[in-house]
Each structure stands twice: as structure tokens, then as C-alpha cells.
C-alpha positions in Angstrom: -71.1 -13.1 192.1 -70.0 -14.8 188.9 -69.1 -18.1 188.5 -65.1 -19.4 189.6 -65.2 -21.5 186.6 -63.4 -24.5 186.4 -59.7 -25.8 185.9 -61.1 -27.0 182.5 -61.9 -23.6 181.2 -59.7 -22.1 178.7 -58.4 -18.5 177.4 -56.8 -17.8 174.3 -52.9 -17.7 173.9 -51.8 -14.3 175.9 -48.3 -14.8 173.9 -47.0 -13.3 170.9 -45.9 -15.4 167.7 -41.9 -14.6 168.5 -42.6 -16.0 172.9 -44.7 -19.2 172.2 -41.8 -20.1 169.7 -39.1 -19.3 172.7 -41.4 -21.7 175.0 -41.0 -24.4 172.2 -37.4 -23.6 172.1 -37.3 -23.8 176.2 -39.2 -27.1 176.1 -36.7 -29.0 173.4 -33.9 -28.0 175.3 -35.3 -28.9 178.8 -36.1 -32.0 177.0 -32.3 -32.5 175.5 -30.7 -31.9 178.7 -33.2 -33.6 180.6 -34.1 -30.7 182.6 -37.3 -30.4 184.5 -39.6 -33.7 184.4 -41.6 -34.8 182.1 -45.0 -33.2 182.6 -43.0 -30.1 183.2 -41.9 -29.9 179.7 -44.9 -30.5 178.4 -46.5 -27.6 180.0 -44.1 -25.5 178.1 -44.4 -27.1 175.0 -48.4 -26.2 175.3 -47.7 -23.1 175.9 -45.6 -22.4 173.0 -47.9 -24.9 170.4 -51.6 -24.0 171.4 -53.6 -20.9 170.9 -55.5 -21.8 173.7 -54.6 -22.2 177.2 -56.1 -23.9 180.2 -56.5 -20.4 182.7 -54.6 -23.2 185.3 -51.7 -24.1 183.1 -50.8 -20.3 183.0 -50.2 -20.5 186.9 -48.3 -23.6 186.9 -46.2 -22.0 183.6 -45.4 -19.5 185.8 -44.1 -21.8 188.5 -42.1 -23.6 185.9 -40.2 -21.1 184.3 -38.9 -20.0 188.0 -37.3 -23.1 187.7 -35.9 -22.7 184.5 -34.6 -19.6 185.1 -31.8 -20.9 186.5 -30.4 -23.0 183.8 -30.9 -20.1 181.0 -29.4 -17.5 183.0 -28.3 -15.8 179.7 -32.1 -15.2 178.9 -33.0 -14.1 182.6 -35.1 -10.9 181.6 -37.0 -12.8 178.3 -37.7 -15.6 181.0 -39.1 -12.8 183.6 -41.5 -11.4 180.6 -43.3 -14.1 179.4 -43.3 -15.2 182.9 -44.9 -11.9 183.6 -47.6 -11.9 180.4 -48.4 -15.7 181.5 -49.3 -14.6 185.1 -51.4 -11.3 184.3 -53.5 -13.4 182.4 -53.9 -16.1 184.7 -55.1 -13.6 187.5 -57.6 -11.4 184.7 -59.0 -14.6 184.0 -59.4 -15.5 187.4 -60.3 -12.4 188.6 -63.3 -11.6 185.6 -64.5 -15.7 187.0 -64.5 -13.8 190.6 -61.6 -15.7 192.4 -61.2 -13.7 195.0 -57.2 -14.4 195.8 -56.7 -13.9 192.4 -58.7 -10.7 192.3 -56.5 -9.4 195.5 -53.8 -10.8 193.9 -54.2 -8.5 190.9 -54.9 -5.3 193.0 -51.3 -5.7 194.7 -50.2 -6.3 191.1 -51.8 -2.9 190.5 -50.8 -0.7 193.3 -47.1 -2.0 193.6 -46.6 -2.2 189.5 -45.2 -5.6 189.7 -45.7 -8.0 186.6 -45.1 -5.8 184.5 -47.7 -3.6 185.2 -47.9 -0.2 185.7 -48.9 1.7 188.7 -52.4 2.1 188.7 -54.6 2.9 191.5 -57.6 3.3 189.9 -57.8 -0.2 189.3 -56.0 -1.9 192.2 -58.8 -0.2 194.6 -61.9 -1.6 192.1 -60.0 -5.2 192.4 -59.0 -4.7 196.0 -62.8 -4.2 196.4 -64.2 -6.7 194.9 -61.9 -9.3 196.5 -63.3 -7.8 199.9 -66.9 -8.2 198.8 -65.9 -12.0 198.2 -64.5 -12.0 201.7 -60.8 -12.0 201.1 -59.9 -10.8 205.3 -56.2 -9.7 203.5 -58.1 -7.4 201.0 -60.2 -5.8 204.0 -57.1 -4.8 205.4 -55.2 -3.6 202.8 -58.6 -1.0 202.2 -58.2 -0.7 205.6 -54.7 0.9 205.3 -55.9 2.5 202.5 -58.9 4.4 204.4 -57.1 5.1 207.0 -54.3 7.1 205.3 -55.8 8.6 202.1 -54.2 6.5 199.3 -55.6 4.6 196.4 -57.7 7.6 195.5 -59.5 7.5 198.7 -60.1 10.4 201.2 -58.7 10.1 204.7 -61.2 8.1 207.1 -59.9 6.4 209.8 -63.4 6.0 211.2 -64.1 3.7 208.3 -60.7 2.2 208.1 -61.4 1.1 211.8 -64.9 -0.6 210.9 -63.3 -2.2 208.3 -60.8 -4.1 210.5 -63.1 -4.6 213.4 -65.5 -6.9 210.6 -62.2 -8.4 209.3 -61.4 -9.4 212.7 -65.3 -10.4 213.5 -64.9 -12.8 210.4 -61.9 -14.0 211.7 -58.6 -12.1 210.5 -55.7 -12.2 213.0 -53.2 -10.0 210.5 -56.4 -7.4 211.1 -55.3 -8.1 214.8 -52.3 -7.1 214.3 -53.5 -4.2 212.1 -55.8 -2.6 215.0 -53.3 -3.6 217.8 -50.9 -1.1 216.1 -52.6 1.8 215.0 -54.6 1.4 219.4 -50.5 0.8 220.8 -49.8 4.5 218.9 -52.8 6.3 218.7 -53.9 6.0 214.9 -57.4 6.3 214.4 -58.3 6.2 217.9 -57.0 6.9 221.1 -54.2 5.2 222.5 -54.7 2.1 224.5 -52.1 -0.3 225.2 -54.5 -2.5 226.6 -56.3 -3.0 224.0 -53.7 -3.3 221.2 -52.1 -5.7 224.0 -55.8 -8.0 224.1 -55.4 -7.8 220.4 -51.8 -9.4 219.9 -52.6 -11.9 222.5 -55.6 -12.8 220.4 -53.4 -13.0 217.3 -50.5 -15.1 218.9 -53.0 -17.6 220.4 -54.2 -18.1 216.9 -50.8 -18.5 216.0 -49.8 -15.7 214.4 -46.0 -15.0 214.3 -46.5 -11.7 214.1 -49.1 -11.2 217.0 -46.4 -13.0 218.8 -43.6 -10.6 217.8 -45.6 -7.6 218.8 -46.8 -9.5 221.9 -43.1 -9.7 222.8 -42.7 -6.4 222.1 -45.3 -5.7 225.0 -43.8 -7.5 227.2 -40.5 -6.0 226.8 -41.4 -2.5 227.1 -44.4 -2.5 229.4 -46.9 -2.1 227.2 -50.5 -2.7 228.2 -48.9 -5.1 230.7 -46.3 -5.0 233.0 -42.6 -5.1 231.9 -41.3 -8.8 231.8 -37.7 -9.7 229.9 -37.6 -13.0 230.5 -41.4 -13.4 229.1 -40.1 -11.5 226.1 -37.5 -13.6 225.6 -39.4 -16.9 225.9 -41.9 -15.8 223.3 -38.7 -14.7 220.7 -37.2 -17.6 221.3 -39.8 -19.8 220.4 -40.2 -17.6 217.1 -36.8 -18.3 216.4 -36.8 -21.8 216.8 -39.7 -22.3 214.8 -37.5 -20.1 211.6 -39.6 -16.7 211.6 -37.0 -14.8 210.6 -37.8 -11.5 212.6 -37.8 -13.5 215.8 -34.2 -15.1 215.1 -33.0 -11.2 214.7 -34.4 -10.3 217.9 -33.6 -13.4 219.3 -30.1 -12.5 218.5 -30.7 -8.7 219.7 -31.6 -9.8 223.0 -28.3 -12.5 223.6 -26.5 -9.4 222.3 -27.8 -6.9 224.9 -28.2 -9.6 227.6 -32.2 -9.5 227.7 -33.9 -11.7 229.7 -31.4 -14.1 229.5 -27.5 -13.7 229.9 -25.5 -12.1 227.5 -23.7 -13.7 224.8 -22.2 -12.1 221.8 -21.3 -15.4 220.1 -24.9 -16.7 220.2 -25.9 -13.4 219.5 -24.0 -13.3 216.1 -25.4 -16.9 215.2 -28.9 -16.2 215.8 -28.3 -13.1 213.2 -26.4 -14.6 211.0 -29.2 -17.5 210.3 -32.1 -14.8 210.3 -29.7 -13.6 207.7 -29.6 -16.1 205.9 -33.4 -16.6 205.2 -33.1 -12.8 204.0 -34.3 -11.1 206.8 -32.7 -6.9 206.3 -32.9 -6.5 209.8 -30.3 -8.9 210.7 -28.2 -7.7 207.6 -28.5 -4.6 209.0 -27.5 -5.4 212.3 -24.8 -7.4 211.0 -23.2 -4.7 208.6 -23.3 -2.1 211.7 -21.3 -5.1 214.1 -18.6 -5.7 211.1 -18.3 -1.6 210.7 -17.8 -1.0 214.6 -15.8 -4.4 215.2 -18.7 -4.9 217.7 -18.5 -8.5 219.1 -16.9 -9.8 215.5 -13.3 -8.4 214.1 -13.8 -4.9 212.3 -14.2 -5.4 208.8 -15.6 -2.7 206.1 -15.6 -5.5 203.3 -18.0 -7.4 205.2 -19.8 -4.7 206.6 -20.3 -3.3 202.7 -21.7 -7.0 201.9 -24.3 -6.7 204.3 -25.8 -3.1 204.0 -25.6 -3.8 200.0 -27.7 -7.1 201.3 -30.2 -4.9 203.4 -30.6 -2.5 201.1 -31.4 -4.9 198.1 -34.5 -6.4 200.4 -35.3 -2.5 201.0 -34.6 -1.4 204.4 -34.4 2.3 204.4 -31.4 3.1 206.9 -29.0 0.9 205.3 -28.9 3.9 202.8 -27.4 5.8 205.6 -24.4 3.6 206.1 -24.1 2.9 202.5 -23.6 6.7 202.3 -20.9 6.5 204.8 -19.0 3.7 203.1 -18.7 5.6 200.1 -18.3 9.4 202.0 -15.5 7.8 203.7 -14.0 5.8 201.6 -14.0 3.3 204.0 -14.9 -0.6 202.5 -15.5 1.1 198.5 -13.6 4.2 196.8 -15.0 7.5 198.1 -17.2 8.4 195.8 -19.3 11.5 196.8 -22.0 11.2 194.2 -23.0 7.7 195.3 -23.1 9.3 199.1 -25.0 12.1 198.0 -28.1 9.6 196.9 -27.8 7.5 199.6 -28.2 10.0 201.9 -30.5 11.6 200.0 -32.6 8.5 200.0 -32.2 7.8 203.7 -33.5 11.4 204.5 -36.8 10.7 202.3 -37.4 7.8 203.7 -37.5 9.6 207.1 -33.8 8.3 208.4 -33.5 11.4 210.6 -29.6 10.2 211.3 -28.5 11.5 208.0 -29.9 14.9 207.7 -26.6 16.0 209.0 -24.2 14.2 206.5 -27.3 15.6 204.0 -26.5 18.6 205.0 -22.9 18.1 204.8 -22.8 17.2 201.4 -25.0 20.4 200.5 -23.3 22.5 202.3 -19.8 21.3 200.9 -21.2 20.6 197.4 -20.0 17.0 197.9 -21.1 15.1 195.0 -23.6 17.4 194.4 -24.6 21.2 193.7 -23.6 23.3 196.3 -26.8 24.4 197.6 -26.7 26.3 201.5 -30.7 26.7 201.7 -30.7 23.1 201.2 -28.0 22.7 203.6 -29.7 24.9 206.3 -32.7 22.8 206.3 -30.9 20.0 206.8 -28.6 20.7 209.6 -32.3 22.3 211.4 -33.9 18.8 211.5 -30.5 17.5 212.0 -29.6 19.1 215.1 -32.4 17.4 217.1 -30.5 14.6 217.5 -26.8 15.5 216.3 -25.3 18.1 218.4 -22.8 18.2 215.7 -25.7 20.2 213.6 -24.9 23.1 215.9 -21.7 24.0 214.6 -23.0 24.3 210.9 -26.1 26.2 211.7 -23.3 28.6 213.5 -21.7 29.0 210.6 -24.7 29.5 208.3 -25.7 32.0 210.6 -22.0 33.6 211.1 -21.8 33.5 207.0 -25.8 34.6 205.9 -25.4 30.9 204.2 -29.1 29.5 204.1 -30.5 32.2 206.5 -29.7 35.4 207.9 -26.5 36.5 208.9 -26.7 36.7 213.2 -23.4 36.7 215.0 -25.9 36.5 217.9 -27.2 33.1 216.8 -24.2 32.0 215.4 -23.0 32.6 218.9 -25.9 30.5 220.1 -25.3 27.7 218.3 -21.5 27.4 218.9 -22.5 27.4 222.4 -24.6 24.8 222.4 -22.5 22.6 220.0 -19.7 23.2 222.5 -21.6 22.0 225.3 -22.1 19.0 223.8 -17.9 18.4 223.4 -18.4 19.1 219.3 -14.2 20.2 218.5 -15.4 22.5 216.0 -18.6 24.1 217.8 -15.8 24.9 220.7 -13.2 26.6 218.2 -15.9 28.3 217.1 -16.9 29.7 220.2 -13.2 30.5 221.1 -13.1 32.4 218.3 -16.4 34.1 218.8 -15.1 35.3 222.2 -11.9 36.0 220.7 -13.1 38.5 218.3 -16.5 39.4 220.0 -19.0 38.2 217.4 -22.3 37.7 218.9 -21.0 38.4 222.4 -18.4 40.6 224.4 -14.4 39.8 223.5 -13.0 37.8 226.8 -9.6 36.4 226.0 -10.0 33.8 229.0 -12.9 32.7 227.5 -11.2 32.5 224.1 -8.3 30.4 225.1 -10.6 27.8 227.6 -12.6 27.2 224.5 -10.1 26.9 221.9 
């Protein structure tokens, strides 16, 4: 393994003639307005004046300029790039000395395209490698991951994925733990055993792992490789939540909403959320958003409700696309403005919200801000109607029409039915009218008139 090198060594000046003048500029106004302290300062005025750079002083630049940022918010995005060139070359040089954080950091750089990189997989697996080889446990398990389903360039191999975190959690890794206690609590990579994936995020909680303790709660609460104890649930996210892991102050306040393992209280409930909030966390923005667009426990209020999926969605949780889509379908909290619904329900359905296959389909089937497209629609309204009976009455009519499939009065029938059964209005004038006029089954005016 080479050498880490020292925080003496030096690389040359990553920065162009036009940036190390801008970090000369940044440091005699810093120093006018007596911004940042002293030492500070001087780091960017090194920066800007010296063609070469101690690798260190590129990390702390980086650090510095975050703080900067704030008082030259007109030059945001020129603050983010040399922030960005700074950093890259900090971990290359690193990484080349074989820093093992610093080579992991640089494969995540890689695969995610942050810093100004650009995706590239290739690369992120040789650094992701090498960082295991040094024995960074967090690089094991993102191979791990990466094993087990086929990305980064690597075949499939769960086998291997699973040897990987069982010497990760040999050398001590509790996130591998966690890891191994999921894929054994659903059956990835081996067979299901809530047992064991309930051993596992006991080991990781005694180590004092927040999320081992999370998952552990988990356990508890549904009976998972143990037997089914609230309260025990409850204890465990309460203690989460007092100590400010933000996932446990969401569920804390999902269980004072629902009443679990403790009594119910919505005010507490909304508290809990709104400080896991707060600290960012999308679940509890989510959660909040669907109370203020329900009037559930707070005072309806679309404005607010808006505020908090935008929130959500900015930290990327998936299904506030759905609602988003709603807001804007409806009208209800923004203008309508069918386009904007159409891609985020579009985005919701590709990031597997099954919910909004139906409103998907609506929008194809309708041409709602976008191309009216009925195969499209069909498809939609299929995987929809698993969980929306409402589905039924559209796959009716595709069926009744030949839109998206072929035409069956028979099936069309079928579907009504079944819509109807479920109390959908327009599956059961539907089916009135199918009796009415015998498509798909024999005319009965009784029938007719009970449906309609």
C-alpha cells in the first residue's frame, strides 16, 4: 500500500488563472468586512496567490467557502465550483497517497456524480475497491450492495455480496449489521429469517447504532423475529427521538399519532414531527404535508400542505411526487397545471409509487398535460387496479371502446362489475348502463335502474 503522506506534502494549484484571482478577491473582501477569522482568510488568500497547495489546505478551503457562501450569495454557483475543483483534488491526492476515506470518498463522488463529476462507474468500483482493500467497513458494504444487485459493472452475486458483509461485520461493521439484517428480514440473498436479521439489529443497537435501533423497533412492533411488543417499540423510538435522530422523532410522532404503545395524542404527535422536520428529515415533511392536506389533527390547509411536499420532495422522497401531482391536477394549493401533474406522476410511477398509476393513467387516457396515449393509459389503470378499485371503471371503458386493448363488452362488463362492487359512482353507471342496453350481458331494466 503506498504511503498516506503527510499534511506537509504539497500539489500544484488545481485552479485556473481567472479562480485563484476570485479567491484573492474573496479573501480582501472577507478581510474588509471582517468576515471569517483571520487564519480563515488566509487560507483563501493561499489559495488564490500560490501555485502550490498543501493537499490539507484544499480540504479545509473547501470547509471555508461553505461559510462564505453565505455572505456572496450573488456568486453561489462560482463559490460551488471552485469549491468543487478544490475538493476533487484534495481526495485524488489523497486517494493516489492511499487514504482510504478519501479513496471511498472519491468512489461515491464517482457513482453519484457529485463534485462536479460525471457519472462514472468504471472508476467509482476501482476506488470503492481499493478503499475496501485498506479496510474501509463503509466501502465493503457499498460493494456489498453492489454484488448483490448487479450495478457498478458487476454481475449479480448475492453469494459474494453476503461474504462480503459477514467479514465487514467480522471486522467489526454494525451499518453491515444493518445491511444483512435487511436483505435475512426479506429474503434477499438468502432465506428469510427474522431471527436472524432480529440477532443482527440487536447486535447493531447495542453498539449503538441508531439505525440498528430503528429497525430493532421495527421488530418489536410488528412481531418480527420476536414477539409483538408496542410499548417496547415505543421505548426504543422514544429514546431515538430524544437523543435528535431524526427518523426516530418521525416515528416517535407516528406512534403518539396512532396511539402506539402509549396513549394517543395528536398534539404531541404534530410536535414530534414538526422537530424531525426541522432537522430535514422527508419523512416527517411528508407526513406533515398529507395532515395539512386532509386537515388531519391540524386545520386543513393546501398552502401549508404544498410547503411541505415541495420540502420532501427537495430531500428526495419519491411519493411526495404523488401529491405534488395532485396539488397541481387539482388545482388545489397552486394553479392547475396539468403538465407539472403529468411529471409528477410520471415520476412517482418510476420510482415504484404504485398509488399514482391511476392518476397516470388518467392523465394518458385524458391527454392531460400530456399526449393522449390509451396503450399507455391501459397499462396504467392494469397495475393500478390492484389497489384502486377505481381502475376498474377505466379498464371498462378501454375495453367497451377497443382503447388500449381489445374491444370486449364481456370484459367491459367485468370490470364495471367489479368497480361497482367496490361503491366506484362511475363503475356502477356503467354497469346500469351495460344492463340497460345489454353490452356484455342480458338487458334487465331492474338491474339497470338499481345500478344507476
Amino acid at each position: 500500500m503506498k504511503s498516506i503522506g503527510t499534511a506537509r506534502d504539497k500539489v500544484r494549484s488545481p485552479f485556473s488563472k481567472k479562480e485563484r484571482k476570485q479567491l484573492l478577491a474573496w479573501s480582501k473582501r472577507a478581510t474588509d468586512n471582517d468576515i471569517l477569522s483571520p487564519t480563515e482568510r488566509k487560507i483563501l488568500y493561499e489559495g488564490g496567490h500560490y501555485n502550490y497547495i498543501f493537499i490539507a489546505r484544499l480540504s479545509r478551503l473547501s470547509e471555508i467557502l461553505d461559510m462564505l457562501e453565505d455572505h456572496v450569495s450573488e456568486e453561489a454557483d462560482l463559490v460551488q465550483n471552485i469549491k468543487n475543483i478544490g475538493y476533487r483534488c484534495y481526495l485524488e491526492a489523497r486517494s493516489n497517497a492511499g487514504d482510504a476515506e478519501a479513496q471511498f470518498g472519491l468512489a461515491e463522488a464517482l457513482y453519484y456524480g457529485f463534485l462536479g463529476y460525471e457519472e462514472d462507474e468504471a472508476r467509482a468500483l476501482l476506488w470503492a475497491t481499493k478503499a475496501a482493500e485498506n479496510g474501509h467497513l463503509n466501502a465493503k458494504c457499498q460493494l456489498a450492495k453492489w454484488h448483490c444487485r448487479g450495478l457498478c459493472g458487476l454481475e449479480k452475486n448475492e453469494v459474494n455480496a453476503i461474504e462480503i458483509l459477514e467479514d465487514a461485520i467480522e471486522k467489526g461493521s454494525m451499518e453491515a449489521c444493518v445491511i444483512l439484517g435487511g436483505w435475512c428480514r426479506h429474503g434477499i440473498g438468502t432465506k428469510q429469517n427474522d431471527r436472524n436479521a432480529f440477532a443482527l439489529y440487536s447486535k447493531a443497537s447495542n453498539a449503538g447504532l441508531n439505525e440498528g435501533s430503528y429497525q430493532l423497533a421495527a421488530c418489536y412492533l410488528n412481531g418480527e423475529g420476536t414477539a409483538v411488543n408496542e410499548e417496547r417499540a415505543f421505548q426504543i423510538i422514544k429514546s431515538l427521538a430524544e437523543a435528535e435522530y431524526a427518523p426516530g422523532m418521525a416515528m416517535l410522532g407516528e406512534f403518539y399519532f396512532k396511539g402506539i404503545g402509549t396513549q394517543q395524542s395528536r398534539e404531541r404527535s404534530i410536535e414530534w414531527l414538526r422537530r424531525a422536520a426541522e432537522l430535514n428529515d422527508d419523512q416527517a415533511l411528508l407526513r406533515l404535508g398529507e395532515l395539512y392536506w386532509r386537515g388531519d389533527g391540524v386545520e386543513e390547509d393546501n398552502e401549508q400542505a404544498f410547503k411541505f411536499f415541495q420540502q420532501a420532495w427537495g430531500f428526495g422522497n419519491s411519493a411526495a411526487n404523488h401529491y405534488l401531482g395532485l396539488i397541481y391536477y387539482w388545482g388545489e394549493g397552486r394553479d392547475e397545471d396539468d403538465e407539472k401533474a403529468f411529471s409528477y406522476f410520471y415520476d412517482a410511477v418510476g420510482a415504484g409509487i404504485e398509488k399514482t398509476n391511476y392518476f397516470l393513467g388518467h392523465c394518458y387516457y385524458h391527454g392531460n398535460g400530456c399526449t393522449q396515449d390509451y396503450d399507455e393509459a391501459h397499462k396504467c389503470f392494469e397495475r393500478a387496479a390492484e389497489t384502486d378499485p377505481n381502475a376498474f371503471f377505466y379498464l371498462g371503458e378501454c375495453a367497451r371502446n377497443g382503447t388500449g386493448r381489445k374491444m370486449s363488452d364481456e370484459d367491459a362488463f367485468e370490470f364495471y362489475l367489479r368497480g361497482a362492487q367496490h361503491e366506484d359512482a362511475s363503475a356502477q353507471m356503467a354497469l346500469g348502463r351495460a344492463f340497460y342496453f345489454g353490452e356484455g350481458v342480458e338487458e334487465n331494466d331492474v338491474e339497470a335502474v338499481k345500478w344507476c
